[in-house]
VOZA-299273 format. One record per residue: residue number from 0; residue in three letters; chain; x, y, z of N, C-alpha, C in turn. Coordinates in steps of 0.2 Angstrom, whole numbers, plus 5000, padded with zeros to 4 digits. Example, Ala and Ser with C-alpha at 12.3 -4.5 7.8 and 13.67 -1.06 7.14 Angstrom:
2
i:aa:ch:nc1:nc2:nc3:cac1:cac2:cac3:cc1:cc2:cc3
0:ALA:A:5066:4972:5039:5062:4978:5039:5066:4984:5039
1:SER:A:5064:4989:5035:5068:4995:5036:5064:5000:5039
// end
This chain:
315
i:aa:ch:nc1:nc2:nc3:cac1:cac2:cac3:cc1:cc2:cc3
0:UNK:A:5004:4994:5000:5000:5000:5000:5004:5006:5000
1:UNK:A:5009:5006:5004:5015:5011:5004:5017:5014:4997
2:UNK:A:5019:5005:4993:5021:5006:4987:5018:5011:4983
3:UNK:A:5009:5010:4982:5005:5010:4978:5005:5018:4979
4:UNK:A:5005:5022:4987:5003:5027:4987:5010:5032:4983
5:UNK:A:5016:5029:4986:5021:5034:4983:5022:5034:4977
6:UNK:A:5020:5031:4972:5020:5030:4966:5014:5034:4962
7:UNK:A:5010:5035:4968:5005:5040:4964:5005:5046:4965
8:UNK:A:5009:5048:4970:5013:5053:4974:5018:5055:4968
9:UNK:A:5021:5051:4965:5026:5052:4960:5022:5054:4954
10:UNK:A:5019:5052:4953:5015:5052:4946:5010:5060:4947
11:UNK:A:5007:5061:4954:5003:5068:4954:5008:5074:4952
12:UNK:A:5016:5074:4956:5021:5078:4956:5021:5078:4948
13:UNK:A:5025:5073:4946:5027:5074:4936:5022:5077:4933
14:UNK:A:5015:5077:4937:5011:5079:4930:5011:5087:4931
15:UNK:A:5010:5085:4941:5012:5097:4942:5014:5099:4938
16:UNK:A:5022:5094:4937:5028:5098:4934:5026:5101:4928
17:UNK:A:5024:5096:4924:5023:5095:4917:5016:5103:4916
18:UNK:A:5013:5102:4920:5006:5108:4919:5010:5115:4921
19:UNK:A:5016:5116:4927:5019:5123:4927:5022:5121:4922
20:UNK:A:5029:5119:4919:5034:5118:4912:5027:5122:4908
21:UNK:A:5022:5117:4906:5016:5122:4900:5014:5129:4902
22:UNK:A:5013:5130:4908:5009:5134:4909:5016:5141:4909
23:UNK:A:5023:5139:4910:5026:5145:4909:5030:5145:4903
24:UNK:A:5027:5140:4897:5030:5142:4891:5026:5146:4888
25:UNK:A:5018:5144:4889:5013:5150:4886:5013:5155:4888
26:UNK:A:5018:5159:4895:5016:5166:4896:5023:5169:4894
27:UNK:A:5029:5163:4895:5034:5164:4891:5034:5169:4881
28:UNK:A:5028:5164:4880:5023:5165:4873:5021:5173:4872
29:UNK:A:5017:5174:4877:5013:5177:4875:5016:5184:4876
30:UNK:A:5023:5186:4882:5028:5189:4884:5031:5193:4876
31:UNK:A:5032:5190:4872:5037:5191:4869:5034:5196:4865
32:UNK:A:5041:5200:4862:5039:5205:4858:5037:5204:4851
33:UNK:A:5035:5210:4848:5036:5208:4840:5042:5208:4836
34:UNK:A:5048:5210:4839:5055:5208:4836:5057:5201:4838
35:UNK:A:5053:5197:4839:5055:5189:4839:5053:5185:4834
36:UNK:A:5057:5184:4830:5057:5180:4823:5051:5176:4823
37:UNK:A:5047:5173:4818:5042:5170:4818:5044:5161:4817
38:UNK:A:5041:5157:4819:5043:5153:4819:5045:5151:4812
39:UNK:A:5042:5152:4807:5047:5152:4798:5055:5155:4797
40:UNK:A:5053:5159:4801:5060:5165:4799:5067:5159:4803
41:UNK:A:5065:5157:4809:5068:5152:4816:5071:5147:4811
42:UNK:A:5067:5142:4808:5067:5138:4807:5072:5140:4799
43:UNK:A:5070:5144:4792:5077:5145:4789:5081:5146:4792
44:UNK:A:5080:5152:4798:5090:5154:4801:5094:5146:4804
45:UNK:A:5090:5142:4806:5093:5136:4810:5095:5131:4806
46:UNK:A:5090:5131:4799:5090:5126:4794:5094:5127:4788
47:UNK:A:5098:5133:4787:5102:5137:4782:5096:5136:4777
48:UNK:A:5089:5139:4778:5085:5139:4772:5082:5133:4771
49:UNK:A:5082:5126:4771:5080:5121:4773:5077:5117:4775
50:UNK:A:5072:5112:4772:5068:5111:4778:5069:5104:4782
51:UNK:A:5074:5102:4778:5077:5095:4780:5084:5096:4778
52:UNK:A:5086:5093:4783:5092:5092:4784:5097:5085:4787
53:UNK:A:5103:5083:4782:5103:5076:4786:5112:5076:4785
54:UNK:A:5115:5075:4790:5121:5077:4792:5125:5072:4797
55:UNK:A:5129:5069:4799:5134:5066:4804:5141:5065:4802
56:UNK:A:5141:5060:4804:5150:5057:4804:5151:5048:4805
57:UNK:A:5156:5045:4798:5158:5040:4800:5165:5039:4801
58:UNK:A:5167:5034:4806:5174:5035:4808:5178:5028:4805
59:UNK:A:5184:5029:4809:5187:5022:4809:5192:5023:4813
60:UNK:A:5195:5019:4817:5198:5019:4823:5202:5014:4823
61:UNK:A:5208:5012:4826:5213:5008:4827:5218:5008:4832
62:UNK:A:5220:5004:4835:5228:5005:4840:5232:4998:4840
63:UNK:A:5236:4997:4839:5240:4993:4838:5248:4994:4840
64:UNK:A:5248:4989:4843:5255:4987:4846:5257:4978:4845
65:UNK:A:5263:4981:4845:5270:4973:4844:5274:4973:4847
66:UNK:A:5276:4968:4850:5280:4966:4853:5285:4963:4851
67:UNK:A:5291:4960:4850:5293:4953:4847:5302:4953:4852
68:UNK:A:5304:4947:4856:5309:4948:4861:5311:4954:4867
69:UNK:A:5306:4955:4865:5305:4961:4872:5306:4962:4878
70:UNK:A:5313:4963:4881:5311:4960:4890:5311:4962:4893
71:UNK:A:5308:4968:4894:5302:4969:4899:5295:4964:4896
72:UNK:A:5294:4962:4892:5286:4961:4891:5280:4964:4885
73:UNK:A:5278:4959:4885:5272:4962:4884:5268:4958:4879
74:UNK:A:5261:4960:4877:5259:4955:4871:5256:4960:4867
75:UNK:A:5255:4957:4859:5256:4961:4854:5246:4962:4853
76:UNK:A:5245:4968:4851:5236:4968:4851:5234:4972:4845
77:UNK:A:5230:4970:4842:5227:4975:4838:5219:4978:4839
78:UNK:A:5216:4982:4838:5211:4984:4840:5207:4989:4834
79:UNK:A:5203:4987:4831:5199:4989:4826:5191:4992:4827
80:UNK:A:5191:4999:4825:5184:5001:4827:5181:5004:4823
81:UNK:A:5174:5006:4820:5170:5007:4815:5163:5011:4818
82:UNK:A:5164:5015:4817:5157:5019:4820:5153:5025:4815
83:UNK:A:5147:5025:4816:5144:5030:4813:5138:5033:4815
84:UNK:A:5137:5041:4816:5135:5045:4820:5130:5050:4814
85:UNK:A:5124:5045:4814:5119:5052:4806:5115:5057:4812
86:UNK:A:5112:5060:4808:5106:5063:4810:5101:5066:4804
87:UNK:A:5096:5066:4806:5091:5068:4801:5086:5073:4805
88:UNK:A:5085:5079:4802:5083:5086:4805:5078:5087:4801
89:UNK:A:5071:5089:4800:5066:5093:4798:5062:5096:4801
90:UNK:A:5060:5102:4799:5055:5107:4801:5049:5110:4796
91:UNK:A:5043:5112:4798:5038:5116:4795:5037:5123:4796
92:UNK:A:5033:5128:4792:5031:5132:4794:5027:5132:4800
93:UNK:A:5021:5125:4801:5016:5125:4806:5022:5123:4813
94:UNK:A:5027:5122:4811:5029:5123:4820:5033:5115:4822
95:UNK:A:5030:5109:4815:5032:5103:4817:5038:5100:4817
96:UNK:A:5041:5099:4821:5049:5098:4823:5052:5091:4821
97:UNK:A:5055:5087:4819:5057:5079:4819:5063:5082:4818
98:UNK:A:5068:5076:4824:5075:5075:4824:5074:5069:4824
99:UNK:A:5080:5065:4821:5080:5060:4822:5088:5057:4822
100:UNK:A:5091:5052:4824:5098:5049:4825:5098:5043:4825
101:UNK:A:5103:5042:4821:5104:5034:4820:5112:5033:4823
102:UNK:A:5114:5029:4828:5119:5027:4830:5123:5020:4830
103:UNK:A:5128:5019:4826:5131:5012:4826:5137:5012:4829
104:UNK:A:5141:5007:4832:5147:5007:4834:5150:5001:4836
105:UNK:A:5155:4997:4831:5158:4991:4831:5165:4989:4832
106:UNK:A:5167:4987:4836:5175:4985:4836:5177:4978:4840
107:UNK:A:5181:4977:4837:5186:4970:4840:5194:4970:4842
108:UNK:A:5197:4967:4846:5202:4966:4847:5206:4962:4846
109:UNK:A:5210:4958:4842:5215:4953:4842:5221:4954:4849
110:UNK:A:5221:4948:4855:5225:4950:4858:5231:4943:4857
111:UNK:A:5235:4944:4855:5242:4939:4854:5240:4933:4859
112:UNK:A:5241:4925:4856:5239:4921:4859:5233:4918:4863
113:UNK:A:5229:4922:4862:5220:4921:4863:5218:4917:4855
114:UNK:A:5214:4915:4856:5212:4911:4851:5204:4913:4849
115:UNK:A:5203:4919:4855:5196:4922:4850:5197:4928:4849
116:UNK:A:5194:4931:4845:5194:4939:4845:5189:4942:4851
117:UNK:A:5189:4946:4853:5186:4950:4855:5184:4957:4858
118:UNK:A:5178:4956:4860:5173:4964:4856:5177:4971:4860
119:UNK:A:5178:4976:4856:5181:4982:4860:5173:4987:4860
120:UNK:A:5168:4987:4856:5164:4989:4856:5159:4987:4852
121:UNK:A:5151:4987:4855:5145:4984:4850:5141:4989:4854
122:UNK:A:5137:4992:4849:5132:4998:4851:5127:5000:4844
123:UNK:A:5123:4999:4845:5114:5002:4840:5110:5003:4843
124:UNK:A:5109:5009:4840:5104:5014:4844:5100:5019:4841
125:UNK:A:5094:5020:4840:5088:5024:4836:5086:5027:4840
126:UNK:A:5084:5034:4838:5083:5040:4843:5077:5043:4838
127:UNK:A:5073:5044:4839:5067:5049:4835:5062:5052:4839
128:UNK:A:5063:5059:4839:5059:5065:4843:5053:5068:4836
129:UNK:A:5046:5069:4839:5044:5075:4836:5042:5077:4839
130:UNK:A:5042:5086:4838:5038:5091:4842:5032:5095:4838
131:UNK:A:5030:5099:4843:5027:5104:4840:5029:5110:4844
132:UNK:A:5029:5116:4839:5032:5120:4842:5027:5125:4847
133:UNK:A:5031:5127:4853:5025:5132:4857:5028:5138:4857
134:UNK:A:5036:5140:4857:5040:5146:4855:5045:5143:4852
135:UNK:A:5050:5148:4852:5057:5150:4849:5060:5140:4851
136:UNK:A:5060:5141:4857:5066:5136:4861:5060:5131:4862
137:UNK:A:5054:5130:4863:5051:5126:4866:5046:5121:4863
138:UNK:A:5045:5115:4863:5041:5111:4861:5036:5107:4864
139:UNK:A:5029:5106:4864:5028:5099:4866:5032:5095:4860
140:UNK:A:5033:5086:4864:5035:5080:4863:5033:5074:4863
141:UNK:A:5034:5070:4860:5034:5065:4859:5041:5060:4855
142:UNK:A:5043:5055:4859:5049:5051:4858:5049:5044:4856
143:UNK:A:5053:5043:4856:5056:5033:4854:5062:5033:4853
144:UNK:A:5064:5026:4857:5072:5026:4860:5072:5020:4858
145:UNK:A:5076:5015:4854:5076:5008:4854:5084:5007:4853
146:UNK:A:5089:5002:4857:5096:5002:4857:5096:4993:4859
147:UNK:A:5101:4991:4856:5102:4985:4859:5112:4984:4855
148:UNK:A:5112:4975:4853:5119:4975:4852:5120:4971:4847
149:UNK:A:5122:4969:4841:5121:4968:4833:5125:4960:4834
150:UNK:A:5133:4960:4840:5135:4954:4838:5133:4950:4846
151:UNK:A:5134:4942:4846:5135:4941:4851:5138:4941:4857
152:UNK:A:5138:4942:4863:5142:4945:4869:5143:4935:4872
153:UNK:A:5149:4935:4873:5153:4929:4880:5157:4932:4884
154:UNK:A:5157:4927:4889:5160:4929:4895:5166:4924:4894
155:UNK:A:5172:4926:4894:5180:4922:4894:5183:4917:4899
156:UNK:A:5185:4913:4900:5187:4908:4904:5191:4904:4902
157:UNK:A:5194:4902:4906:5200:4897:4907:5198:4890:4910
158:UNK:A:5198:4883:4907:5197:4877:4911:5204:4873:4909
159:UNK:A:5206:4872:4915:5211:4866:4913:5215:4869:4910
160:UNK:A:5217:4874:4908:5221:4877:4905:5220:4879:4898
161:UNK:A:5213:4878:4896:5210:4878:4890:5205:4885:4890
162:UNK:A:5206:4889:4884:5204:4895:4884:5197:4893:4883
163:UNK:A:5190:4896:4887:5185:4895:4884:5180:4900:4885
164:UNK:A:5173:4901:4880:5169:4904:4880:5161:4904:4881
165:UNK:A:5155:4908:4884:5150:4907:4885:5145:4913:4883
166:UNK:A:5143:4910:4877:5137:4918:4878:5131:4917:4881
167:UNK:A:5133:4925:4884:5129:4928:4889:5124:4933:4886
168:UNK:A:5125:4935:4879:5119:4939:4875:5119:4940:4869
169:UNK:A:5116:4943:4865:5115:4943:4857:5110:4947:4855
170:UNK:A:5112:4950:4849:5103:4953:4845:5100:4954:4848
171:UNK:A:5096:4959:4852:5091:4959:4852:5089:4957:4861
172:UNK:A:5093:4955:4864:5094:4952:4870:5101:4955:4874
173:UNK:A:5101:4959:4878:5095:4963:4878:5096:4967:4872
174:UNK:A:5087:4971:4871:5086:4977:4869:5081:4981:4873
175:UNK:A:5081:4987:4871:5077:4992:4880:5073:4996:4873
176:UNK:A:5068:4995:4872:5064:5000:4870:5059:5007:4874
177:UNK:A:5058:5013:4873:5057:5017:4877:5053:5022:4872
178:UNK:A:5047:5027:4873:5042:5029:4871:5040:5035:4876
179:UNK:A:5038:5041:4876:5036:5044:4878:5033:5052:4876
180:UNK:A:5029:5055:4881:5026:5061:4881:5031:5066:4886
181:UNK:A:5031:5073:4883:5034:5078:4888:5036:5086:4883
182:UNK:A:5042:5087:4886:5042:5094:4884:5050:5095:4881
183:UNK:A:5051:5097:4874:5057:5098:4872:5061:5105:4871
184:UNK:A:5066:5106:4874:5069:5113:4873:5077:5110:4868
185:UNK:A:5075:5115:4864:5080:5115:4858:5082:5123:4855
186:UNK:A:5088:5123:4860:5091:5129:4856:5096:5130:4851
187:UNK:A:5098:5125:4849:5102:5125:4842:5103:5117:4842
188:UNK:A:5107:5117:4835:5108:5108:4834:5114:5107:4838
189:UNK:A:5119:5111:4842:5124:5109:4848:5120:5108:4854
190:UNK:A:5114:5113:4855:5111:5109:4861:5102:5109:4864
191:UNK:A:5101:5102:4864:5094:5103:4867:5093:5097:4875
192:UNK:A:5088:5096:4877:5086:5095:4881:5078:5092:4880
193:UNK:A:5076:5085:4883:5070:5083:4882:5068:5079:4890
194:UNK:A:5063:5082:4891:5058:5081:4898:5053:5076:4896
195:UNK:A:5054:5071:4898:5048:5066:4896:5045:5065:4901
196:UNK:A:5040:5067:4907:5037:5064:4916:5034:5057:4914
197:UNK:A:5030:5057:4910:5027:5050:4907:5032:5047:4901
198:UNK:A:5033:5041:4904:5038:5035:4900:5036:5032:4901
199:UNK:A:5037:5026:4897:5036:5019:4896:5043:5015:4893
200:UNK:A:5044:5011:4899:5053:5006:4896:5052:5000:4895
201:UNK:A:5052:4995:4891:5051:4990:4889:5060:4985:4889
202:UNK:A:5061:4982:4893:5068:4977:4892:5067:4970:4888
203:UNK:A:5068:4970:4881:5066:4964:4879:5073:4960:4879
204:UNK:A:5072:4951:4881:5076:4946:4880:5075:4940:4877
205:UNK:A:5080:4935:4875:5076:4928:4873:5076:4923:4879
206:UNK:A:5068:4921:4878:5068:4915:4883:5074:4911:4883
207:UNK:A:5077:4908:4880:5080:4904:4880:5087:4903:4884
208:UNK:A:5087:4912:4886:5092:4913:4894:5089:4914:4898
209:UNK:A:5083:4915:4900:5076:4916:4904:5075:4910:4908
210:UNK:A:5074:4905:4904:5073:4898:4905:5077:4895:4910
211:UNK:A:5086:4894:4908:5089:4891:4910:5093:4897:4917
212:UNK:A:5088:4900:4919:5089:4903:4925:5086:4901:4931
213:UNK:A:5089:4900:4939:5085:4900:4943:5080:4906:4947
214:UNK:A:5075:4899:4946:5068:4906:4949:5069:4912:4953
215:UNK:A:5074:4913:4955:5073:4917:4962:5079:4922:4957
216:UNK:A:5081:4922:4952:5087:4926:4947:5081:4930:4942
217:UNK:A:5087:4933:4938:5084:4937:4933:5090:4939:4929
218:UNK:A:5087:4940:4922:5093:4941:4916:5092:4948:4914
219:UNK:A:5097:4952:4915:5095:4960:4914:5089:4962:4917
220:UNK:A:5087:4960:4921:5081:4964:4923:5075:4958:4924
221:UNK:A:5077:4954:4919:5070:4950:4918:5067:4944:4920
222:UNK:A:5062:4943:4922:5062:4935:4927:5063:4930:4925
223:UNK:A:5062:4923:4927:5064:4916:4926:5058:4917:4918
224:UNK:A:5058:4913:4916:5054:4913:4908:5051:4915:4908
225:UNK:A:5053:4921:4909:5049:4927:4904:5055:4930:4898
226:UNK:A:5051:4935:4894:5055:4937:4887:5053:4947:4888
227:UNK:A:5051:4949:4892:5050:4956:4894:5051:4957:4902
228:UNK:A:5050:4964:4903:5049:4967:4910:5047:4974:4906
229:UNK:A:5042:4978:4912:5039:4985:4909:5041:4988:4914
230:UNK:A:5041:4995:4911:5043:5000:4915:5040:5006:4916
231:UNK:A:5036:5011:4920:5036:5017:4920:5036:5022:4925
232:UNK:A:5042:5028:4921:5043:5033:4927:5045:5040:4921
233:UNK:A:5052:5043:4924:5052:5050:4921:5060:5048:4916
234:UNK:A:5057:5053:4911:5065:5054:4908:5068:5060:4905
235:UNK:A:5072:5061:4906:5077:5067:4905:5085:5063:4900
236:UNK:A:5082:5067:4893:5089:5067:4890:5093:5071:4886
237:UNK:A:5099:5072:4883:5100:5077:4881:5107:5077:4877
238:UNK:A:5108:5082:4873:5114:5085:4870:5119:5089:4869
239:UNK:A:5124:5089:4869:5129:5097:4872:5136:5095:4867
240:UNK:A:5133:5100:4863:5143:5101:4858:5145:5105:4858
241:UNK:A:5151:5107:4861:5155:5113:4860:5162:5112:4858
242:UNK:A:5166:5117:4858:5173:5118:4854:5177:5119:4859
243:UNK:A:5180:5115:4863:5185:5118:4867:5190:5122:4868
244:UNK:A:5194:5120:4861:5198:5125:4858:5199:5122:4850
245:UNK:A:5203:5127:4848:5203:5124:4840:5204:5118:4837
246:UNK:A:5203:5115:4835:5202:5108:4832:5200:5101:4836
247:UNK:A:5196:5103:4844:5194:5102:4848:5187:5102:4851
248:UNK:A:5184:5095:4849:5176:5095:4849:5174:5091:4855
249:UNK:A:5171:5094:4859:5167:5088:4864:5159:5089:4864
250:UNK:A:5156:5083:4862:5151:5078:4862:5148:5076:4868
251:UNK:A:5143:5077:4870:5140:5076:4877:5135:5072:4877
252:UNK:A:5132:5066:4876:5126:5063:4874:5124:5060:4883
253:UNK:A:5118:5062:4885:5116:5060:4892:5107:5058:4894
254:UNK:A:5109:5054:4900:5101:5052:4900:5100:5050:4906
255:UNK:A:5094:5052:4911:5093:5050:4918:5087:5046:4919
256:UNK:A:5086:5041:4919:5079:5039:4922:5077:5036:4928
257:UNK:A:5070:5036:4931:5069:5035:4938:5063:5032:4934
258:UNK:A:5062:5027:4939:5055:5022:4939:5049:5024:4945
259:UNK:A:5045:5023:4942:5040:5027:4947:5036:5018:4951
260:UNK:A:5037:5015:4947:5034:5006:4950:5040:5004:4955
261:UNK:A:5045:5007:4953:5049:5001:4961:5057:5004:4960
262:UNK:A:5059:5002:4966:5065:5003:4964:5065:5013:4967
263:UNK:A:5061:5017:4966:5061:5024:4964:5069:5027:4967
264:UNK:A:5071:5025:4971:5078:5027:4973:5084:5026:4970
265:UNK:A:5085:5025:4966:5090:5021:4962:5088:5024:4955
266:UNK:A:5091:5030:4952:5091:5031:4948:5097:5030:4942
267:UNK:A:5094:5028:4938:5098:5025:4930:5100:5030:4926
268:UNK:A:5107:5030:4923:5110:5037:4919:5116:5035:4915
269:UNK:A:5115:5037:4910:5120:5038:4903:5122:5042:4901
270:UNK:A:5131:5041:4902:5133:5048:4898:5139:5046:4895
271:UNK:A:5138:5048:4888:5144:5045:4883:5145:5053:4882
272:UNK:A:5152:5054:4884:5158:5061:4881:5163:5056:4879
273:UNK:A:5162:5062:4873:5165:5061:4863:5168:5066:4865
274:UNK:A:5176:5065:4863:5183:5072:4863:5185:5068:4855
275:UNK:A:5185:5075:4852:5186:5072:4846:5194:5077:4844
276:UNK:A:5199:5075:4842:5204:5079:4843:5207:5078:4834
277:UNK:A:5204:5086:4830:5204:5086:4822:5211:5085:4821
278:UNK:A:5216:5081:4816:5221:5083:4815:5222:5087:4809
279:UNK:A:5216:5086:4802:5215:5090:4796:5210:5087:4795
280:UNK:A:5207:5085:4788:5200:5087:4786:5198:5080:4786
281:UNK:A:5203:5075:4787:5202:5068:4787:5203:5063:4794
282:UNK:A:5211:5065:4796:5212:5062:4801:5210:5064:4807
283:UNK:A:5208:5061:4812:5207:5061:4820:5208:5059:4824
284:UNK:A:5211:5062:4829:5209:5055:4835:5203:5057:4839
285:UNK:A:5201:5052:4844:5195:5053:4847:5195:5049:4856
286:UNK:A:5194:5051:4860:5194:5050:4866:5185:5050:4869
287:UNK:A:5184:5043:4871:5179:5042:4872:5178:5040:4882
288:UNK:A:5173:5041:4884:5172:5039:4891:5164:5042:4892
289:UNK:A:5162:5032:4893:5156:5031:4892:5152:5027:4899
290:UNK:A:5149:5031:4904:5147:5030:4909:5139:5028:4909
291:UNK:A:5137:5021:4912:5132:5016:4912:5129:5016:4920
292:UNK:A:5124:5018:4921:5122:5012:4927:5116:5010:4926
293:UNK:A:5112:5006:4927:5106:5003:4925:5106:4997:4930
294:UNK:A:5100:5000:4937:5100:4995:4942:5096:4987:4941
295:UNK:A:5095:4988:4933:5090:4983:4933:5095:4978:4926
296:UNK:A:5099:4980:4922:5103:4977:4920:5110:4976:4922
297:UNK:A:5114:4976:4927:5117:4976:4931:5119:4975:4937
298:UNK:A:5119:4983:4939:5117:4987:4947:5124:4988:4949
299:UNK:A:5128:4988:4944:5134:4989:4946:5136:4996:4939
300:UNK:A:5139:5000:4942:5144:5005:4936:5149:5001:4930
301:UNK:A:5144:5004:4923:5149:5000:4918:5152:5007:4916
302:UNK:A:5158:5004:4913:5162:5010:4911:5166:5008:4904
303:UNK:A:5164:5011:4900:5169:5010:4893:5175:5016:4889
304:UNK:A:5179:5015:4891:5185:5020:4889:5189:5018:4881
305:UNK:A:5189:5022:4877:5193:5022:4872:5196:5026:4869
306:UNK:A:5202:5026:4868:5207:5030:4863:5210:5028:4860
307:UNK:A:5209:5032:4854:5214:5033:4846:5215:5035:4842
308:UNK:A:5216:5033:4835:5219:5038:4828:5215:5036:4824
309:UNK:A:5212:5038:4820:5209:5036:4813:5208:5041:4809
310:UNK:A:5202:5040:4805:5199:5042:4800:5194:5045:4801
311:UNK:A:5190:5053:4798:5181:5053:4803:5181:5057:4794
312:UNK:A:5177:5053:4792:5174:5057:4786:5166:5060:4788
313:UNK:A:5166:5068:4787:5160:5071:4790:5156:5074:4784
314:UNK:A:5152:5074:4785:5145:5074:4781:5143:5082:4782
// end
């Protein structure tokens, strides 16, 4: 009963929120002068005249070392990486907004004397926003989040002295689907902000890791044979690029969620910072630090660091 009243306690509070957010963007509205560009005019100056717009970046990445009689040590590695970063922009006269982002990000490692390869990075992930515009910066929203992992993931061991492996996930297992209503602020294409209070999170998996689970366990979140779990509470995401200094870009991509059904003290958050260091119109290197917690896929802090030299062909 506790459960059920705090939950709706939560759920009265989000929607307060959500009714002041509206109620101070329409006074924000009605404030403004007539030297405020009309939302046509906005939309050329932000779209260079255009009403679509479709723009990112694909990379390629690499770090590599050898060894050979070496006494200090060491073993010899190579590390291959492949990513791509689109986006797709449109706008109308009536106000309607769509951003959208498609995200892929694939690597492998060879380390000397291992007899598998393995993963340095697997990531897919689809992002699609529409708004309606209510001023200059402000929209109502509407979202969808879909991410999962392309190849399959194993856990590495040793028996007997024999290198051995076990998958632990694949395609689609997991994958976290997410959907929501809220409020989006969007001040330019380096930075916006999206308030969702009403969300819906969906964790899909395959039975067939589900299954060979003990009942009292769960796989990413989900129970003994079952193939979902559902979720709902509040979502806050967002974007931030700036130029740090001359050929010096950092990339801020971040997300906070709280579940309003369980759990509510344990909030979950994502934050991938992209240092993108230009050396001319083709080569770069790139310094990534990618921070995870998700109390229900997990419950412990993931963390993914990478750095290198490659190639970033930009659109």
């Amino acid at each position: 009963m506790k459960n059920l009243q705090k939950t709706k306690t939560l759920v009265l509070f989000s929607l307060t929120l959500s009714w002041v957010v509206f109620t101070y963007s329409l006074y924000a509205q009605e404030e403004e002068t007539e030297e405020v560009l009309p939302f046509d005019a906005v939309i050329q100056s932000e779209m260079g005249g255009k009403r679509m717009k479709f723009y990112g970046n694909t990379r390629f990445n690499f770090n590599q070392a050898h060894f050979s009689n070496w006494i200090s040590g060491g073993e010899s590695a190579l590390t291959l990486l492949y990513g791509l970063d689109y986006n797709f922009n449109y706008s109308d006269r009536n106000g309607l907004v769509w951003d959208s982002n498609l995200l892929l990000s694939l690597g492998t490692t060879y380390i000397s004397g291992s007899k598998f390869l393995k993963k340095a990075d697997d990531r897919f992930e689809i992002n699609s926003l529409v708004g309606k515009q209510i001023n200059s910066y402000w929209n109502y929203s509407g979202f969808l989040n879909f991410k999962t992992q392309l190849l399959p993931g194993f856990k590495f061991f040793n028996q007997e002295g024999v290198e051995k492996r076990e998958r632990v996930s694949q395609f689609l297992s997991p994958a976290i689907l997410q959907g929501g209503l809220g409020f989006y602020y969007k001040k330019n294409q380096d930075f916006w902000v999206n308030f969702s209070p009403l969300s819906a999170r969906m964790i899909l998996v395959s039975k067939k890791f589900t299954r060979e689970l003990d009942p009292s366990s769960t796989y990413f979140g989900v129970d003994y044979n079952k193939g979902s779990k559902f979720f709902f509470g509040a979502l806050i995401s967002g974007f931030f690029k700036t130029e740090l200094m001359e050929n010096i870009i950092w990339e801020n991509k971040f997300s906070v969620y709280v579940n309003y059904l369980e759990k509510t003290q344990n909030v979950d958050f994502d934050w991938n910072s992209n240092m993108r260091f230009k050396v001319n119109s083709k080569i770069s290197g790139n310094f990534i630090l990618h921070l995870v917690y998700d109390d229900d896929l997990v419950g412990r802090l993931q963390l993914r660091q990478l750095l290198g030299l490659g190639i970033n062909l930009d659109l």
